[in-house]
ChimeraX commands (.cxc) that place a marker at each C-alpha (Angstrom):
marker #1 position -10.16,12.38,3.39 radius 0.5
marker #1 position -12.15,13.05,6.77 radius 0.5
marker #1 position -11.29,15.24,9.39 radius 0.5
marker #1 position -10.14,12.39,11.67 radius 0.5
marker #1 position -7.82,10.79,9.11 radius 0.5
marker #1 position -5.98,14.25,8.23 radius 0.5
marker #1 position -5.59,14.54,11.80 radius 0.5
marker #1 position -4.03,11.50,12.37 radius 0.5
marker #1 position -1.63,11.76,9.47 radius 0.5
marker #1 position -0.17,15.22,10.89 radius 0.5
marker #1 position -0.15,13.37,14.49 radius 0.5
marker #1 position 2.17,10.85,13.26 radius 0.5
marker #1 position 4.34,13.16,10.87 radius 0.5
marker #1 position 4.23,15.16,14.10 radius 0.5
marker #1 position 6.05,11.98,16.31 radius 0.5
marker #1 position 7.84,10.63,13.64 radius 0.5
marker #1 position 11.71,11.53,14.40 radius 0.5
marker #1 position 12.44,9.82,11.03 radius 0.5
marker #1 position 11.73,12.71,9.31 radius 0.5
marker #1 position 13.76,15.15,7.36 radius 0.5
marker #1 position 12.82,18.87,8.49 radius 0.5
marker #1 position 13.02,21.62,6.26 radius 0.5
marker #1 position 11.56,22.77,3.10 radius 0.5
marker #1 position 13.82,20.18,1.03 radius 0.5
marker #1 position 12.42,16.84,2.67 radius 0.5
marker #1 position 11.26,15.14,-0.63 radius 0.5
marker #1 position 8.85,12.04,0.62 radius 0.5
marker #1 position 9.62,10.51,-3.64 radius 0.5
marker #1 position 13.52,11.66,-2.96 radius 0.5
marker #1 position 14.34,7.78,-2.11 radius 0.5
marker #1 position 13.66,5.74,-4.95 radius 0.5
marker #1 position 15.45,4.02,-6.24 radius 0.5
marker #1 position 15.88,1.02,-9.22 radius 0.5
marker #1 position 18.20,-1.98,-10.78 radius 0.5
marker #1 position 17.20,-3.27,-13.80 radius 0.5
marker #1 position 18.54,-6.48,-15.46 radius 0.5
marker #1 position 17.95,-8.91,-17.80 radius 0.5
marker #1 position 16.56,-11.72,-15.35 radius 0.5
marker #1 position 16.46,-8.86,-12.06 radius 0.5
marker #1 position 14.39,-5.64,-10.97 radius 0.5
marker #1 position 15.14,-4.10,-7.45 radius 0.5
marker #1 position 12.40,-1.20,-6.73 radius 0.5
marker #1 position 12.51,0.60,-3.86 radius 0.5
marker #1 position 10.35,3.72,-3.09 radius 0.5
marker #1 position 9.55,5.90,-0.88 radius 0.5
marker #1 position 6.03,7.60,-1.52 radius 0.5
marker #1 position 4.39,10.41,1.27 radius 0.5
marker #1 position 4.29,8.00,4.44 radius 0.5
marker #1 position 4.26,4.81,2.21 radius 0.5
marker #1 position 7.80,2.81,1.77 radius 0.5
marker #1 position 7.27,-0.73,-0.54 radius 0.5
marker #1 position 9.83,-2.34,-1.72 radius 0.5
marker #1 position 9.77,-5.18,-4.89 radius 0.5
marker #1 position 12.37,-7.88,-6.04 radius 0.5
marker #1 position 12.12,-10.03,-8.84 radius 0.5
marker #1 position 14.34,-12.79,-10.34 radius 0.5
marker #1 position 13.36,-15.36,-12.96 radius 0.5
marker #1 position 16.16,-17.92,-13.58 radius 0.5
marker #1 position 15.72,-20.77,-16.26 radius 0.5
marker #1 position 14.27,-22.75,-13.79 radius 0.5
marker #1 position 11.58,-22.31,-11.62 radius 0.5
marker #1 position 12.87,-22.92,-8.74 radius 0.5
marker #1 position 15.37,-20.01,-9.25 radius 0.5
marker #1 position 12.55,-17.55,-9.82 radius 0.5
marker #1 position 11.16,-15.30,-7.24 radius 0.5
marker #1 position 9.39,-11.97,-6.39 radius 0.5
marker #1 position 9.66,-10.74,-2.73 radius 0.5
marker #1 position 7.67,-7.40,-1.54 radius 0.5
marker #1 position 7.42,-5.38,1.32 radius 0.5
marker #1 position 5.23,-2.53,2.31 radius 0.5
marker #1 position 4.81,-0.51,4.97 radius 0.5
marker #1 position 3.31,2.80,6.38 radius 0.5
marker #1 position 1.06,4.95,5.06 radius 0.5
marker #1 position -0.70,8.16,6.31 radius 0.5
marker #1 position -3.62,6.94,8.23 radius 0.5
marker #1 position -5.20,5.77,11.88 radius 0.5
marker #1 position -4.20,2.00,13.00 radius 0.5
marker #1 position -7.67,0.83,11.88 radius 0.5
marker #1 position -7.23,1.54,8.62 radius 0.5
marker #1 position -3.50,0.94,8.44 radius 0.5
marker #1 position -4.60,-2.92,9.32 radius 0.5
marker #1 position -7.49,-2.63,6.58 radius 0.5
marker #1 position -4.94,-1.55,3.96 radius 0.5
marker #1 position -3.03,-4.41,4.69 radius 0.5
marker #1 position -5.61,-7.32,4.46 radius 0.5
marker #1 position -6.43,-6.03,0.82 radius 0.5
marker #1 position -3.04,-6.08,-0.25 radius 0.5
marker #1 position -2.96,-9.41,1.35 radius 0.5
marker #1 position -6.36,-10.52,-0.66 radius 0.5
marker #1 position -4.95,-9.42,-3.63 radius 0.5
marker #1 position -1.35,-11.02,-3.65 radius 0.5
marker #1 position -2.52,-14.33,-2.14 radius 0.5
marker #1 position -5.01,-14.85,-5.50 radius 0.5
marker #1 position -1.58,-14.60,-7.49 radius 0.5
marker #1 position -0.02,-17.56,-5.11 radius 0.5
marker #1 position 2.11,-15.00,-3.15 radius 0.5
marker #1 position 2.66,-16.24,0.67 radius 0.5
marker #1 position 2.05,-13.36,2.92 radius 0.5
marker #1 position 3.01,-12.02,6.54 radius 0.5
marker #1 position 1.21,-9.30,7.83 radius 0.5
marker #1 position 2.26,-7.48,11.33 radius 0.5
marker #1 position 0.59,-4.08,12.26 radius 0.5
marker #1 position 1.17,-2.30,8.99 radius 0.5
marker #1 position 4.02,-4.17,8.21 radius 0.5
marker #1 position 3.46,-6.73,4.92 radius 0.5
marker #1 position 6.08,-9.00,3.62 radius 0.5
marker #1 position 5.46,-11.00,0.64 radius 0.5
marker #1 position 6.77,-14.20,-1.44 radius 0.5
marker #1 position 5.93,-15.84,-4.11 radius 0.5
marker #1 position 8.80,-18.54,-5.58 radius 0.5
marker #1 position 9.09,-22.02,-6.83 radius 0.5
marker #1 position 9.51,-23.18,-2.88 radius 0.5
marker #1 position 8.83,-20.56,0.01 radius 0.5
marker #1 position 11.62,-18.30,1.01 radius 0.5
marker #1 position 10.85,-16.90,4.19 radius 0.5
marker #1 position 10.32,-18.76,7.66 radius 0.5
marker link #1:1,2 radius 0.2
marker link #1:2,3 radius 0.2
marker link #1:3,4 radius 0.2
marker link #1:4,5 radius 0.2
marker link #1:5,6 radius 0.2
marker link #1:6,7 radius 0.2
marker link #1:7,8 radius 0.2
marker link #1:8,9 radius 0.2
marker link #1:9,10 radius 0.2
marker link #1:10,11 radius 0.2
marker link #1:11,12 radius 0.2
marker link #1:12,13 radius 0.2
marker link #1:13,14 radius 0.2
marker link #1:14,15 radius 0.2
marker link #1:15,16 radius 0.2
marker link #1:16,17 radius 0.2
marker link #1:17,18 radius 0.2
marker link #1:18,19 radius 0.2
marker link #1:19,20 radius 0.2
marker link #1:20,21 radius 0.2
marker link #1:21,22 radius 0.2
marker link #1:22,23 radius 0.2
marker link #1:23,24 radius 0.2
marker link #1:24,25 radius 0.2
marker link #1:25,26 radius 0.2
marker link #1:26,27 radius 0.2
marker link #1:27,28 radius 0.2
marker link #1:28,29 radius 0.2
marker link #1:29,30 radius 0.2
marker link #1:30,31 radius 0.2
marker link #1:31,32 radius 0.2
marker link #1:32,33 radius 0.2
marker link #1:33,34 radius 0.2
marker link #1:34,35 radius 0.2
marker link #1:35,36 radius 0.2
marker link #1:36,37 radius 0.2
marker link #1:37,38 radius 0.2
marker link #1:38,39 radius 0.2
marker link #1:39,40 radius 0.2
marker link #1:40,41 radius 0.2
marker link #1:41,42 radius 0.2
marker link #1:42,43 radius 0.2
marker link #1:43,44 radius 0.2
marker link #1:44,45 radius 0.2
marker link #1:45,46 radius 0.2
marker link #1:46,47 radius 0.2
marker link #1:47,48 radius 0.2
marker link #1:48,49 radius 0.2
marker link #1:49,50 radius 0.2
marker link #1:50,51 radius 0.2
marker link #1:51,52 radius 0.2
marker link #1:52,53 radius 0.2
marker link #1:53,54 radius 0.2
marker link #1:54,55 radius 0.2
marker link #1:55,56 radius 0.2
marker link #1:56,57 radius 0.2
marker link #1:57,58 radius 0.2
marker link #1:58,59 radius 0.2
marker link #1:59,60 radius 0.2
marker link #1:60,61 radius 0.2
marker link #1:61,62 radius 0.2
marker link #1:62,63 radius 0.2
marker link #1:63,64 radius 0.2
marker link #1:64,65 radius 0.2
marker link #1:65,66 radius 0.2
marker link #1:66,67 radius 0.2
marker link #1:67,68 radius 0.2
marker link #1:68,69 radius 0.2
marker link #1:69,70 radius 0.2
marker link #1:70,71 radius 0.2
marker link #1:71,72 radius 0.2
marker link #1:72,73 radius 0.2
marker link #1:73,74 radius 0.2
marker link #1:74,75 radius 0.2
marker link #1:75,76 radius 0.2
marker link #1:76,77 radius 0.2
marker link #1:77,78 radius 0.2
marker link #1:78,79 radius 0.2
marker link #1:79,80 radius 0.2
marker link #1:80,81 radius 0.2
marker link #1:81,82 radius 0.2
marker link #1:82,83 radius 0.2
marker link #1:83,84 radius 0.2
marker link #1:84,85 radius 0.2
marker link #1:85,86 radius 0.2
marker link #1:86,87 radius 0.2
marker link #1:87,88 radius 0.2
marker link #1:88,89 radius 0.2
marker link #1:89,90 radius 0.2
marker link #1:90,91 radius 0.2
marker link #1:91,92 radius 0.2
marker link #1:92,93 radius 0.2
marker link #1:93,94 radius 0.2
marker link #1:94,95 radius 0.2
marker link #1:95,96 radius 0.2
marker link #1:96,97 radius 0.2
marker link #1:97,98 radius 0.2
marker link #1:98,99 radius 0.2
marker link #1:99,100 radius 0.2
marker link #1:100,101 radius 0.2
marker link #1:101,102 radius 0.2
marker link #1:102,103 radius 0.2
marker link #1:103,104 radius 0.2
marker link #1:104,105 radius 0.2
marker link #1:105,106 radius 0.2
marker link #1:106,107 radius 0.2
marker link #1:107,108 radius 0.2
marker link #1:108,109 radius 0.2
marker link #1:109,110 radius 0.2
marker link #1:110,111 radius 0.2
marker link #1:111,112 radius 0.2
marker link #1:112,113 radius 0.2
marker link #1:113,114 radius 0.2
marker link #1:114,115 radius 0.2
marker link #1:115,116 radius 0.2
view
């Protein structure tokens, strides 16, 4: 980590009015999981980063799906945006569709597309 990265994380901790305050704001405190037979809901919370992955795979293939969804992370907007575009790379050579706005990524991959 450089100078000008640490800075900018404690800029935007700084702004953020999200934030818990206090010695007991745990960034890992909301996680949380469902687990099936055919289903998995993860959702977690990690330092600045929040992702969020669901899976379903019915008999048919139509049925099945996996949606995730990131966003955040400690960092300047620069490298926010490169952050995404790998995660993008990556998840469009497994067939996933992908929407990427500022550091916002939502992805898809199903039988058909689910999102607009």
């Amino acid at each position: 980590m450089d100078t000008k990265g640490f800075m900018s994380i404690l800029a935007e901790s700084a702004m953020d009015t999200s934030l818990e305050s206090g010695l007991g704001a745990g960034y890992g405190a909301k996680n949380y999981v469902l687990v099936s037979k055919d289903f998995c809901h993860l959702s977690t919370r990690l330092g600045f980063h929040f992702s969020t992955v669901e899976a379903f795979f019915g008999e048919k293939t139509a049925e099945s799906y996996v949606w995730f969804y990131f966003k955040g992370g400690g960092a300047d907007h620069y490298r926010k945006e490169q952050r995404g575009r790998l995660i993008q790379s990556i998840l469009e050579r497994f067939g996933f569709w992908v929407k990427v706005k500022g550091d916002i990524l939502s992805a898809a991959w199903s039988g058909r597309i689910i999102f607009d």
